[in-house]
C-alpha positions as CSV (number, residue, x, y, z in Angstrom):
1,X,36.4,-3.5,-9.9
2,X,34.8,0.3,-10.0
3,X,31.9,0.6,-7.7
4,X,30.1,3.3,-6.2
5,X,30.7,3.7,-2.9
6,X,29.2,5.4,0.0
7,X,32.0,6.2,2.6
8,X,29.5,7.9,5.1
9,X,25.3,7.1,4.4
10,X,23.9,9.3,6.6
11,X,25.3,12.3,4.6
12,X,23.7,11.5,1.6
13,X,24.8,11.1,-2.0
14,X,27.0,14.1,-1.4
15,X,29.9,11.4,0.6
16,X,29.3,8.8,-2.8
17,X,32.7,8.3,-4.5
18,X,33.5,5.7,-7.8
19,X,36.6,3.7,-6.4
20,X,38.0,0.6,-7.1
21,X,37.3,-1.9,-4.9
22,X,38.3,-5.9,-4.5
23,X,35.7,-8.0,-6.7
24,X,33.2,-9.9,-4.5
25,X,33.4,-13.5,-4.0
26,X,30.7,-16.2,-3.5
27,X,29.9,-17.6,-0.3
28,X,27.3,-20.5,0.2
29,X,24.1,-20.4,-1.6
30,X,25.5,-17.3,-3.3
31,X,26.1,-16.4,-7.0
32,X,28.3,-13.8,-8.7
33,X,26.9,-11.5,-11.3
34,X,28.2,-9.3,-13.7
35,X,26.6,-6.1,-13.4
36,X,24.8,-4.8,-16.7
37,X,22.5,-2.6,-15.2
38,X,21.8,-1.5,-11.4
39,X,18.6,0.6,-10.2
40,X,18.8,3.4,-7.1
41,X,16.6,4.9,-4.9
42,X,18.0,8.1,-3.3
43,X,16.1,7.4,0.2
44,X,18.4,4.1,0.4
45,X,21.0,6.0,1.9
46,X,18.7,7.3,4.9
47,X,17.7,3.3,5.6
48,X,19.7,1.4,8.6
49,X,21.2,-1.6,6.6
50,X,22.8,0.8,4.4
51,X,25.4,1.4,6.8
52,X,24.8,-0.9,9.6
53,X,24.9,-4.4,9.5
54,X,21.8,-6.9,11.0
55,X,23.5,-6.4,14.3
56,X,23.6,-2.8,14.4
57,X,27.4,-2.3,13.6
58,X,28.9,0.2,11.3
59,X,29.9,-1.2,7.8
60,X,30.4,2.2,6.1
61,X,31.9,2.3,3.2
62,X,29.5,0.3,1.6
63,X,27.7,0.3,-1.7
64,X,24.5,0.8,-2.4
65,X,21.7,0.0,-4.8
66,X,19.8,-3.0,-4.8
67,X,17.7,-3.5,-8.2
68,X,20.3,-5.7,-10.3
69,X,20.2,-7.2,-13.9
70,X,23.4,-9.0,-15.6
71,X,24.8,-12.3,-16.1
72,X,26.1,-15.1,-13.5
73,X,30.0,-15.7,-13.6
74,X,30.0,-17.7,-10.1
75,X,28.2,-20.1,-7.9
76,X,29.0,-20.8,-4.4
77,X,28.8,-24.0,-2.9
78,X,25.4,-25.5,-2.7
79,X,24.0,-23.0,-5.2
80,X,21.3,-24.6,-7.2
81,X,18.7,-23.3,-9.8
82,X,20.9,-21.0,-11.6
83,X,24.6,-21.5,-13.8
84,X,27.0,-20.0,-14.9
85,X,26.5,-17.5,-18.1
86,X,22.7,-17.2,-17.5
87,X,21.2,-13.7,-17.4
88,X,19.7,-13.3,-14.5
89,X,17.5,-10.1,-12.5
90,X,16.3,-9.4,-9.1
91,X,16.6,-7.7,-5.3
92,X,19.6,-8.1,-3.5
93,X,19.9,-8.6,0.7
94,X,19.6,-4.9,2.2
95,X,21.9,-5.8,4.5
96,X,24.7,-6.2,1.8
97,X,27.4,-4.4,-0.5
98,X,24.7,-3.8,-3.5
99,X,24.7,-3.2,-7.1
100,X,26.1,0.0,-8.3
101,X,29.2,-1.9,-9.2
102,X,30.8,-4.3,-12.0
103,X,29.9,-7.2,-9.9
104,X,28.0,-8.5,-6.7
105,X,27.5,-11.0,-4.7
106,X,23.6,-12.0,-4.3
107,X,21.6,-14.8,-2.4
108,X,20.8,-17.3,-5.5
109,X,17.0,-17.4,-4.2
110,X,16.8,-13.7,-4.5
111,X,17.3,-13.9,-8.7
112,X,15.1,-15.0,-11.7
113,X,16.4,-15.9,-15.3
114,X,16.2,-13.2,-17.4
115,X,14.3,-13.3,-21.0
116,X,16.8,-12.9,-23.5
117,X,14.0,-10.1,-25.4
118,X,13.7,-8.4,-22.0
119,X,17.0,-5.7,-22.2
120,X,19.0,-5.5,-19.0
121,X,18.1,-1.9,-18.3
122,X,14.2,-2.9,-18.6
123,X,15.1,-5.7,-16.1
124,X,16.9,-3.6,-13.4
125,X,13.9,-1.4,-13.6
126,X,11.4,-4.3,-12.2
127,X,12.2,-5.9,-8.7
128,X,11.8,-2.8,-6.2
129,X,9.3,-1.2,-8.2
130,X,6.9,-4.3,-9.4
131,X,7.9,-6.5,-6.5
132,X,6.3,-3.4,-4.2
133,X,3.1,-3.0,-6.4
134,X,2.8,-6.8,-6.4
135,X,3.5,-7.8,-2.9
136,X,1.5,-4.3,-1.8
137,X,-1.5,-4.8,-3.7
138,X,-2.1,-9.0,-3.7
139,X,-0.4,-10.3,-1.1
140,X,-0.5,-7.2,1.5
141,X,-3.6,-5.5,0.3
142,X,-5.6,-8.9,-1.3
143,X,-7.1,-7.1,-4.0
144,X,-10.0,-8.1,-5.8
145,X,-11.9,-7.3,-9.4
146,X,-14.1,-4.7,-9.1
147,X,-12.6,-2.7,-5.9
148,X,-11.5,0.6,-5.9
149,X,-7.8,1.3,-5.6
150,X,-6.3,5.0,-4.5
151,X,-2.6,4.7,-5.7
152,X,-0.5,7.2,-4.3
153,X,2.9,9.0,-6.7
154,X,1.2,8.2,-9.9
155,X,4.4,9.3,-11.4
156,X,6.8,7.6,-9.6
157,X,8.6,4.1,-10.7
158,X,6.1,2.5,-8.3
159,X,2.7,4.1,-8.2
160,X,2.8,3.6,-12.2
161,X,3.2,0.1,-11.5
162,X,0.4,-0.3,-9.1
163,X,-1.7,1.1,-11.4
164,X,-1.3,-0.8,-14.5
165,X,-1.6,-4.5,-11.9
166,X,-4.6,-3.0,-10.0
167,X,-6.1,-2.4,-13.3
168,X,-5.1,-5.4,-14.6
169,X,-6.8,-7.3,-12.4
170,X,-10.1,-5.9,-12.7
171,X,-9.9,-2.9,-10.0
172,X,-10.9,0.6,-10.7
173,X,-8.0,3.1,-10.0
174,X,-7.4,6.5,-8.9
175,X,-4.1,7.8,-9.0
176,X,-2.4,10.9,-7.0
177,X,0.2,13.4,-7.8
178,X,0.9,17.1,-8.6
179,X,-0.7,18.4,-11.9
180,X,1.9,17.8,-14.0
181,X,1.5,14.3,-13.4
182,X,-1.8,13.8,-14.4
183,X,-1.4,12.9,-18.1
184,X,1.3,10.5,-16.9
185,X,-1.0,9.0,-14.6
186,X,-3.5,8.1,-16.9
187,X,-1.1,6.8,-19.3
188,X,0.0,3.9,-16.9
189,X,-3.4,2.7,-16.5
190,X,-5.3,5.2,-14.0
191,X,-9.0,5.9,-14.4
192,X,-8.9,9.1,-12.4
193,X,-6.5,11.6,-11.2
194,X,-6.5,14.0,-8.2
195,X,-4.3,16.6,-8.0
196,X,-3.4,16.8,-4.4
197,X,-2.1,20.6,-4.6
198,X,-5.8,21.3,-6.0
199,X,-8.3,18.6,-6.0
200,X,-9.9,17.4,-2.8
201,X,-9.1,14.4,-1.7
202,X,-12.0,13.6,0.1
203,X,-14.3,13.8,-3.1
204,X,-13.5,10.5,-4.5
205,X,-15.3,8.7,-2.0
206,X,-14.8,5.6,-0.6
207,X,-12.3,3.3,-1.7
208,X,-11.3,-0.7,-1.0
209,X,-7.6,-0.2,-1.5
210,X,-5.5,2.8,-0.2
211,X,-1.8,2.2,-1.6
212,X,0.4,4.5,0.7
213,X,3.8,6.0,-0.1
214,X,3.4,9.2,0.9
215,X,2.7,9.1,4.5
216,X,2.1,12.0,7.1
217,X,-1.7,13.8,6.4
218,X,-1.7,12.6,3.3
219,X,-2.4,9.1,4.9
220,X,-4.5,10.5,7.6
221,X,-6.8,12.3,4.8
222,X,-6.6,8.6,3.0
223,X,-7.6,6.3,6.0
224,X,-10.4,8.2,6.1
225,X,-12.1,6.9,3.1
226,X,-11.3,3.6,3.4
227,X,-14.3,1.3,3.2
228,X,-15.3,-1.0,5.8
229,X,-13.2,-4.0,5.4
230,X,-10.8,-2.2,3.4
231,X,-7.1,-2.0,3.9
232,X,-4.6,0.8,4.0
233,X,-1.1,-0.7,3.0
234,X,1.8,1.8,3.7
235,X,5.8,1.6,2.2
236,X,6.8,4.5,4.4
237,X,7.5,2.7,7.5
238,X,5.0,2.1,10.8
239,X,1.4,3.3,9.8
240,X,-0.2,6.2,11.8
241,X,-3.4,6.5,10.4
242,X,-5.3,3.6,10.6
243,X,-9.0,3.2,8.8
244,X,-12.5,2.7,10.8
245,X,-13.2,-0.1,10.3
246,X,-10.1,-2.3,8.3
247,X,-6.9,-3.2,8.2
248,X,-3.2,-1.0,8.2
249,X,-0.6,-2.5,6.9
250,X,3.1,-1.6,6.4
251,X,5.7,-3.7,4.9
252,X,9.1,-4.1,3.5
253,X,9.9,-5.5,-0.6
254,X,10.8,-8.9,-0.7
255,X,12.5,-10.8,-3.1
256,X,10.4,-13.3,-4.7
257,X,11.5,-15.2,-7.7
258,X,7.8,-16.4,-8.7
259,X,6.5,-12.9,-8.4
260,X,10.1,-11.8,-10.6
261,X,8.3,-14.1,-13.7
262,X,5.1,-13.1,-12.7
263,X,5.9,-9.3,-13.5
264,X,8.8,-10.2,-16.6
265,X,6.0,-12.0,-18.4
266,X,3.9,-9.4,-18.4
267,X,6.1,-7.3,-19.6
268,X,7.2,-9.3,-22.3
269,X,3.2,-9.3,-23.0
270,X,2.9,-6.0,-23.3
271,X,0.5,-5.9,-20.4
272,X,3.3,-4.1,-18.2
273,X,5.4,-1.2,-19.1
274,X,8.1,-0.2,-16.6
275,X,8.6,4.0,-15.6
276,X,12.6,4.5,-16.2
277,X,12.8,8.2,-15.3
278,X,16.8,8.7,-15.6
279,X,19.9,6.9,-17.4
280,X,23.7,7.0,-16.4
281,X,27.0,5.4,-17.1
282,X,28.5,4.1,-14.0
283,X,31.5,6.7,-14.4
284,X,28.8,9.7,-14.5
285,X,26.5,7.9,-11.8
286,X,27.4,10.0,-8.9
287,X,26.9,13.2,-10.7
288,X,23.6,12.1,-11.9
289,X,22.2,11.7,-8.3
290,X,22.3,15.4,-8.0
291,X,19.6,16.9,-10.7
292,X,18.9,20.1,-11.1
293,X,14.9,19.1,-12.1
294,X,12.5,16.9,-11.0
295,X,13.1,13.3,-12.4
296,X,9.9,11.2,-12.1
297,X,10.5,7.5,-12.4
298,X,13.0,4.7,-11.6
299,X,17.2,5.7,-12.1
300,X,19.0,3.1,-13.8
301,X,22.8,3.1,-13.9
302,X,24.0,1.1,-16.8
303,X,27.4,-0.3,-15.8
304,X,28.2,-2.5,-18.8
305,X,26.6,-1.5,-22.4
């Protein structure tokens, strides 16, 4: 099969190669699916289990990406809940060969069926990205109606998704970003916007919910106006800054397949609308991880049309 591959991780997408590489089989539990669409984040490549396994040993070349939507062609023994033929989408293990290829290999527990209305690039585009907002702002951050919600990278794949749920569930949200963004931001459900090259930070007041993926002074400046009680949750590794009087928080995506239907649904609703930024074929993939502007938004590699 042609896959992406990364033969050295810490260099960057400037060592990723398409190759042909043996088609992955299905150990216990597993599944196989056929690749339709795959979703990458360029910081992947900087993370340990890219080229390390759980152990700490090397397992460069590997391939990366780990948002996946396509349709099951194996099962591996004792694999239950999902068959052969069904379109599937969902997170794959870190710690595995990923999804910019034709096929891989994925824990069954880590997929959810695919609506047949919901279009396999629209799929790949939701488990990082809504799994993040989701997991960040109800299970991390256990928002409630009628807080108030500072959502960091309004413009990116997942601060627009943070701010369409926050809103959704009855919070009132302010979004960050550079002043380009602001139009964007308000699109996807904000109900302010502060321009963090020009705005001050500080003026919003204080806020319940500080959804961090930004880090460094910006989540100094941020902890700050957290509320007493309030929580700071953070996707950019160990917090630093923690609030007064509240909780700091940092976490890592997990799969879910109830949270998966969860965030489908609502896009099948029309409540949710997912933030692609960039499309490629898996032939021009590598050359569209170098751009010569700013893309804001998920990248989506459609590997079978």
């Amino acid at each position: 099969m042609k896959a992406i591959v990364a033969t050295d991780p810490a260099k960057g997408t400037t060592e990723m190669k398409l190759m042909v590489v043996p088609e992955p089989t299905a150990a216990i539990n597993d599944v196989v699916v056929q690749v339709f669409a795959s979703g990458f984040i360029p910081t992947e490549l900087s993370w340990p289990s890219t080229g390390a396994d759980r152990l700490g040993r090397n397992r460069a070349p590997s391939i990366p990406g780990h948002d996946v939507a396509g349709v099951v062609t194996a099962l591996g023994y004792g694999t239950t809940g999902l068959s052969v033929g069904q379109r599937v989408f969902g997170l794959t293990d870190w710690y595995r060969d990923g999804t910019l290829a034709e096929y891989v290999a994925v824990e069954a527990r880590n997929l959810a069926p695919l609506p047949g209305d919901v279009d396999f690039t629209v799929g790949a585009s939701l488990p990082t990205s809504g799994l993040t907002a989701w997991q960040g702002l109800f299970q991390h951050g256990r928002l409630q109606a009628g807080q108030r919600v500072l959502a960091h990278g309004s413009a990116g794949a997942v601060g627009t998704m943070v701010a369409q749920l926050a809103r959704e569930a009855g919070a009132y949200v302010i979004s960050t970003g550079r002043a380009a963004d602001r139009q964007k931001a308000l699109d996807f459900g904000a109900h302010e916007f502060v321009d963090l090259d020009n705005d001050a930070l500080e003026d919003i007041g204080g806020v319940d919910l500080v959804f961090d993926v930004i880090g460094g002074d910006i989540q100094k400046r941020s902890a700050s106006l957290i509320r007493a009680g309030g929580t700071l949750v953070s996707v950019v590794g160990p917090v630093e800054a923690r609030p007064a009087d509240g909780r700091a928080i940092d976490f890592v995506v997990e799969s879910d397949r109830g949270q998966l239907l969860e965030i489908v649904q609502r896009v099948r609703d029309g409540r949710l609308r997912t933030n692609i930024g960039h499309v490629a074929s898996l032939d021009d993939a590598v050359e569209s991880f170098h751009p010569t502007t700013r893309i804001s938004g998920k990248t989506i590699i459609r590997v079978r049309s």
